[in-house]
C-alpha positions as CSV (number, residue, x, y, z in Angstrom):
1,X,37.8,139.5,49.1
2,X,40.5,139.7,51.0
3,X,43.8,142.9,50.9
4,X,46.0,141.2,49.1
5,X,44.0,139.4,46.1
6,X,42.8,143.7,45.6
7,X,46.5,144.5,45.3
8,X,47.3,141.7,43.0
9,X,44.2,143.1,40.8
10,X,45.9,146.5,40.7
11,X,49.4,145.2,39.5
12,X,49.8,144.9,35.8
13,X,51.1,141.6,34.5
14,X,53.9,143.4,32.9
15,X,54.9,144.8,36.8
16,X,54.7,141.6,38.1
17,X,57.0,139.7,35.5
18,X,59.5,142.6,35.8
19,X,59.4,142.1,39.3
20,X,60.0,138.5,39.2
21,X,63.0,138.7,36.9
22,X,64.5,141.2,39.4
23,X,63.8,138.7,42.0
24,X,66.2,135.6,40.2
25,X,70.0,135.2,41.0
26,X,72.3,136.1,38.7
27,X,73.6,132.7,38.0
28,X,69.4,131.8,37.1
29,X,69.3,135.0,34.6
30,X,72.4,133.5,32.7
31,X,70.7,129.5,32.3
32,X,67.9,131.1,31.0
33,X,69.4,133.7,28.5
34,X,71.8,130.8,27.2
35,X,68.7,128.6,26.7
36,X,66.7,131.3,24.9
37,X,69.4,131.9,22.2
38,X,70.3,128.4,22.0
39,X,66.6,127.7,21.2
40,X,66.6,130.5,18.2
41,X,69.8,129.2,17.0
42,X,68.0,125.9,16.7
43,X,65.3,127.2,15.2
44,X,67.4,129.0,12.9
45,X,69.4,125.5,11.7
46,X,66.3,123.4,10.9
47,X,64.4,126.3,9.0
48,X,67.2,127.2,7.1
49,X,69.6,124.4,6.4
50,X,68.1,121.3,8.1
51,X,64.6,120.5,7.0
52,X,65.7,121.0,3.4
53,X,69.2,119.3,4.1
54,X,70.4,115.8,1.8
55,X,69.9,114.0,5.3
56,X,66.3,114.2,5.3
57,X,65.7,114.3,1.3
58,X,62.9,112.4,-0.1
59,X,64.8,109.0,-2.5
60,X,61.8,106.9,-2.9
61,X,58.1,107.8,-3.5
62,X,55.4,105.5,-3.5
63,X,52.4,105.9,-5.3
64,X,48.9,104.0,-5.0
65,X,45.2,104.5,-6.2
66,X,45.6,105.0,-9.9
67,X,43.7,102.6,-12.4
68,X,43.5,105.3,-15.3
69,X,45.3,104.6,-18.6
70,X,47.2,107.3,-17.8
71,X,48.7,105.7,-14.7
72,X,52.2,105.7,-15.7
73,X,52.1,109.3,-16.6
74,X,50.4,110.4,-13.6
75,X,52.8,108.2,-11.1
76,X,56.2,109.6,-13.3
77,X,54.9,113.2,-12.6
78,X,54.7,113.0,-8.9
79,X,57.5,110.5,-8.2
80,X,59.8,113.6,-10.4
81,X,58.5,116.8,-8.0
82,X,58.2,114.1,-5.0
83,X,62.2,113.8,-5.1
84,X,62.9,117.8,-5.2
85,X,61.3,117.6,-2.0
86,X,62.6,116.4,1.7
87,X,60.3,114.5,4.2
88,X,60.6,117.8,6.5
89,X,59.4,120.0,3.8
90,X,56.4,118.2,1.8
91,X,55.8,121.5,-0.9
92,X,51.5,119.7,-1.7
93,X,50.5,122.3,-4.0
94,X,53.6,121.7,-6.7
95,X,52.5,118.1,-6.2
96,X,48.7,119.3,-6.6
97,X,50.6,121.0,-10.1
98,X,52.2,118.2,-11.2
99,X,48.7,116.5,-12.4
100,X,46.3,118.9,-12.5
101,X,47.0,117.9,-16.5
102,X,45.3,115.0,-15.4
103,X,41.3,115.6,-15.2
104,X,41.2,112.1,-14.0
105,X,42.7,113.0,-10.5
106,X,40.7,114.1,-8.2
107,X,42.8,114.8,-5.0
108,X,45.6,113.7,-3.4
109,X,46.9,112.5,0.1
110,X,50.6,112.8,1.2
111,X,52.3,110.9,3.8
112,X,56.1,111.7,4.8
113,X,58.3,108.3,5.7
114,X,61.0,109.9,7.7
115,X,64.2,110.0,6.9
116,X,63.6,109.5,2.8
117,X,60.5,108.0,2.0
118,X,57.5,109.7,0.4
119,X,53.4,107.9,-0.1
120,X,51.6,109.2,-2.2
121,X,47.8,108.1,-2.4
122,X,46.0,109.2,-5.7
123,X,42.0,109.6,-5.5
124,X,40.8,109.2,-8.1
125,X,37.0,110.6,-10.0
126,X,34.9,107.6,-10.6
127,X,32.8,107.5,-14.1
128,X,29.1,108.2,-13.8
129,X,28.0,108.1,-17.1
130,X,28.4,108.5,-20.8
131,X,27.8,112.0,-22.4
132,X,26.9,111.8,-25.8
133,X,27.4,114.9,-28.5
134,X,27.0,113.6,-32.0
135,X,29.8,111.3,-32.6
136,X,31.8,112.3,-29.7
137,X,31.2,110.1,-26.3
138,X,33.5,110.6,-23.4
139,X,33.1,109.1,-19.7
140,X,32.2,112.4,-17.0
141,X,32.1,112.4,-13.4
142,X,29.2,112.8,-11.2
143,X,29.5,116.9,-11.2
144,X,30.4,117.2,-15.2
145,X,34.4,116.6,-15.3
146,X,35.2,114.7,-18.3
147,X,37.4,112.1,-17.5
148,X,39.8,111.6,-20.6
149,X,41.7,108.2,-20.8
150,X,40.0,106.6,-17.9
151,X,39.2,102.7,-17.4
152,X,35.3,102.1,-17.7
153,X,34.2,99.0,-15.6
154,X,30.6,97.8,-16.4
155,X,27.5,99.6,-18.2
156,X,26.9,103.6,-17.3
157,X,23.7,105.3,-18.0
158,X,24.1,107.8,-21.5
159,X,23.8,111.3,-21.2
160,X,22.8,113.7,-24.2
161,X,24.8,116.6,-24.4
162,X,24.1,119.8,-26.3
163,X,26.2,121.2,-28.1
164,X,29.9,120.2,-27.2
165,X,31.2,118.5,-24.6
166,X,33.8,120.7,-23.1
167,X,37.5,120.0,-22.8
168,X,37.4,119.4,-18.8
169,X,33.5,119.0,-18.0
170,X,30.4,119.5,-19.2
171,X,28.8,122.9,-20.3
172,X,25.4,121.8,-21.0
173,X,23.1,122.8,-17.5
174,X,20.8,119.9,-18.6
175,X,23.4,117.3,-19.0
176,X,25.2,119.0,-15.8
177,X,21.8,117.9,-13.6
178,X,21.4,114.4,-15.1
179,X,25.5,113.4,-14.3
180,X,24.7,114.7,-11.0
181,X,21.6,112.1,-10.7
182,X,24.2,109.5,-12.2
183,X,26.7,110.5,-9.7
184,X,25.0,110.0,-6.5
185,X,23.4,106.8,-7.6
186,X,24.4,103.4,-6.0
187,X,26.3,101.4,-7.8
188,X,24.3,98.1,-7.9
189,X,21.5,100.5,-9.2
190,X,24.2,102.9,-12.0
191,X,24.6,99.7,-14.1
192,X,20.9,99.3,-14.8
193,X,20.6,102.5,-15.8
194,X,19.9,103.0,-19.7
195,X,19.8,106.7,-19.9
196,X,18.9,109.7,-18.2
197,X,17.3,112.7,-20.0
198,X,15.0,115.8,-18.6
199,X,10.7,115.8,-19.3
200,X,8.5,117.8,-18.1
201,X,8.4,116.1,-15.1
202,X,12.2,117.0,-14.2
203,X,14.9,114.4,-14.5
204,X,14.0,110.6,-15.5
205,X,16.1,107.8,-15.1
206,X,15.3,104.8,-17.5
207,X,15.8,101.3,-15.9
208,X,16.7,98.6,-18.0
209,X,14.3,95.5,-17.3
210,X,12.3,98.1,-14.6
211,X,10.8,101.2,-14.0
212,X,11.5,104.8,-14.8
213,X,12.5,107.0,-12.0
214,X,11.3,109.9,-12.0
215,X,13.1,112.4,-9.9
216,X,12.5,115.6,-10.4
217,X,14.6,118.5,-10.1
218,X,18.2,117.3,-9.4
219,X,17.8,118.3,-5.6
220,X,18.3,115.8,-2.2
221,X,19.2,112.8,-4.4
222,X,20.5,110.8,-1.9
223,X,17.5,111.1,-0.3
224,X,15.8,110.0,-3.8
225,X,18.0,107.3,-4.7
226,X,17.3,105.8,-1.1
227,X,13.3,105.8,-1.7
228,X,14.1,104.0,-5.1
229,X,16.4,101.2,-3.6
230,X,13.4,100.8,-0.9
231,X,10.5,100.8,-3.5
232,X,12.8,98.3,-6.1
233,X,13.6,95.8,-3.0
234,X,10.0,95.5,-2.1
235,X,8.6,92.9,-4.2
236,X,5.5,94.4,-4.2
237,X,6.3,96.6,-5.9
238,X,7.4,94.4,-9.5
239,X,5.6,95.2,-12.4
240,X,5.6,98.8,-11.2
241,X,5.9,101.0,-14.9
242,X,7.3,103.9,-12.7
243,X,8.2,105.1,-9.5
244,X,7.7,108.8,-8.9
245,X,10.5,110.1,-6.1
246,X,9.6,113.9,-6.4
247,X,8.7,113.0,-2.5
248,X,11.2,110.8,-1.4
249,X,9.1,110.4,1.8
250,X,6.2,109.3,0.1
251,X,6.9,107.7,-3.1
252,X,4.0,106.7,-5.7
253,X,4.7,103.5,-7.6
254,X,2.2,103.9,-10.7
255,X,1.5,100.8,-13.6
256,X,0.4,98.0,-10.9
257,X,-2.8,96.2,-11.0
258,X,-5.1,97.3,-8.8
259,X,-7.6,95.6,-6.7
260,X,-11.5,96.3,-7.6
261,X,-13.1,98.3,-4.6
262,X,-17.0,97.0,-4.2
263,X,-18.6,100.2,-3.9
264,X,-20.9,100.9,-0.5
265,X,-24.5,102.0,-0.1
266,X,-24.8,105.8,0.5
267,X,-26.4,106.2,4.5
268,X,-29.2,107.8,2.9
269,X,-30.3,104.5,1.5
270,X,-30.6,102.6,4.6
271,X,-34.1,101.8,5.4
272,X,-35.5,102.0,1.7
273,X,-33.5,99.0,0.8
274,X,-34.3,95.2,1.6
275,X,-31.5,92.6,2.6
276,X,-29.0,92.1,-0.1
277,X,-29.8,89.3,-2.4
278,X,-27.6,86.2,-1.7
279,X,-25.9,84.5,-5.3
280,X,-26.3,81.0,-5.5
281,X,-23.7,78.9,-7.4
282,X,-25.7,78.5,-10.3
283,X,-25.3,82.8,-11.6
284,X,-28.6,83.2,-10.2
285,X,-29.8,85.5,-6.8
286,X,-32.1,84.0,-4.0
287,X,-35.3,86.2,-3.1
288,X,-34.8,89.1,-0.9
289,X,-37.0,88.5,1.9
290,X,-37.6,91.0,5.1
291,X,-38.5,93.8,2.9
292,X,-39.2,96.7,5.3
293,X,-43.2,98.4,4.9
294,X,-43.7,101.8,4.9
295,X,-43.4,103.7,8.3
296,X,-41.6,100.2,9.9
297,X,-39.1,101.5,13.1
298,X,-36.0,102.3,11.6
299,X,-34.8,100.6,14.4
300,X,-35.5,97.4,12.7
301,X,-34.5,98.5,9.5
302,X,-30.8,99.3,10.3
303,X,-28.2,97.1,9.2
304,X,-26.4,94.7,11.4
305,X,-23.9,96.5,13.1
306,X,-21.6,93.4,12.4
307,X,-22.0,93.2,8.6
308,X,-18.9,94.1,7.2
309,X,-18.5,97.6,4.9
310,X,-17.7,96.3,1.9
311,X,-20.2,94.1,1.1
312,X,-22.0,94.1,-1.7
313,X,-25.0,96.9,-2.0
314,X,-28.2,96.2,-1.3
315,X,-30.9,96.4,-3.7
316,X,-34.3,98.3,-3.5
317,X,-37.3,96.1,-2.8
318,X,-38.3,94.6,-6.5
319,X,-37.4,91.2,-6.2
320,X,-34.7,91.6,-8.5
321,X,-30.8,92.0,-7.6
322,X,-28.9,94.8,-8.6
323,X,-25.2,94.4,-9.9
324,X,-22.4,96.8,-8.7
325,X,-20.9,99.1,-11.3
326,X,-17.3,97.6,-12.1
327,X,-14.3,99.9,-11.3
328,X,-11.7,100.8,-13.7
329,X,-8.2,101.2,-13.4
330,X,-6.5,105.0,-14.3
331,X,-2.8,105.4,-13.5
332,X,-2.4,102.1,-10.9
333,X,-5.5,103.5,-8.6
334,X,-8.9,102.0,-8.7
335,X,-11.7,104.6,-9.3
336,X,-15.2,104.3,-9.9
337,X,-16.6,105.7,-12.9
């Protein structure tokens, strides 16, 4: 390291700029004090008089995204604190004020138009569903916001609230869980939806025309609506009673018919058996014949190595054939009694 980068280490920053002004000309020091003050006098005129002037205040707002009833309402309450505003000086929370009367609303997003224009883009919630309290039936939102005055478009699944509703969402937990699995639904899928109630297998969406879904606790369902849309696309899977998405990586389908499983001879059997009687076309079974004798090489006795697992069992040595017990169907699995 060489002499002088060691005495630049032991100079402050502060000595060195001190040194550096002392170093200018005279006719340098004056530029650059008239600059610095007429930068703060700038500064000065655009906080204080400019930015909130008439030559940069806000004359025509323009207001999109709103489909409630309450549209009118909502776009008269921003365009009114919109025009106490300039374009320099967008105030968003006494816009945020101005409709948080409105439930419906969700957020907002504000673009200035310099020199006097003001967008204004209204997000709205979207209904999930239908919550139900005795007579009383009002749209909510996916997490419980009761949406008051908003248009419906199609079917939504119903919700069963206890107790009352709640003037801006839901209070019931229950109901709370099952907007939330109407919420993050797609929407081809939320219009089939009949209802959604809690069992004692968590939350259970009712299809109409298809299966129930049953989901669980209202945790990862996006990841549970995804397995459903899989499971209902494959057409494997019609007829299907219900489809269980408590493991969205693995979900059971349950109410299809199942194939009958021909049972297989236990290994301790080989050797004691003969060949496996052949059915004829008429119902009736061809003799066995190569019945193996006592103390024969179980070499000879083995089965084919190519005969294929699931055939039939083979019978003992009596001449007569014996008939697999039939499997019975439990739940959309095949199991022998």
């Amino acid at each position: 390291m060489s002499a002088a980068t060691l005495a630049l280490r032991r100079v402050s920053p502060r000595r060195l700029a001190g040194e550096a002004v002392r170093r200018m000309s005279p006719q340098f020091k004056r530029r650059l004090l008239a600059l610095s003050a007429a930068c703060i006098v700038l500064t000065a005129l655009y906080q204080l008089w400019f930015r909130d002037s008439s030559l940069v205040v806000v004359d025509k707002v323009q207001v999109t995204g709103l489909t409630t009833s309450n549209s009118a309402r909502v776009r008269a309450a921003l365009t009114s604190a919109g025009k106490t505003m300039t374009t320099l000086h967008v105030d968003r929370s006494a816009l945020e004020r101005a409709v948080e009367a409105y439930p419906v609303v969700r957020t907002i997003e504000v673009q200035p138009d310099f020199p006097h224009g003001l967008s204004i883009h209204v997000v709205e919630y979207r209904a999930a569903a239908i919550a139900i309290s005795g007579s009383t039936r009002l749209p909510v939102a996916g997490d419980g916001t009761v949406l008051r005055g908003i248009r419906l478009d199609g079917r939504l699944p119903r919700i069963d609230v206890s107790g009352s509703i709640g003037p801006k969402a839901l209070l019931d937990p229950v109901a709370l869980g099952a907007a939330a699995v109407a919420g993050t639904a797609p929407g081809v899928l939320r219009s089939r939806i009949d209802h959604i109630e809690r069992t004692t297998s968590g939350y259970v969406a009712t299809l109409r025309d298809g299966p129930d879904l049953i989901f669980g606790p209202a945790r990862g369902l996006r990841a549970k609506w995804a397995a459903a849309s899989r499971v209902l696309a494959d057409t494997d899977a019609r007829g299907a009673t219900y489809v269980d998405l408590r493991l969205p990586g693995r979900p059971a389908v349950g109410g299809l018919a199942a194939e009958t499983v021909t049972p297989v001879a236990p290994a301790g059997e080989i050797g004691l058996t003969s060949t496996t009687p052949t059915p004829t076309t008429d119902g009736t079974a061809s003799t066995p014949t190569d019945s193996p004798s006592t103390g024969a090489d179980p070499a000879q006795t083995a089965p084919d190595a190519t005969q294929p697992l699931d055939q039939t069992p083979t019978a003992p040595t009596t001449g007569t054939p014996v008939t697999p017990p039939a499997t019975t169907s439990q739940g959309g699995a095949a199991v022998a009694p």
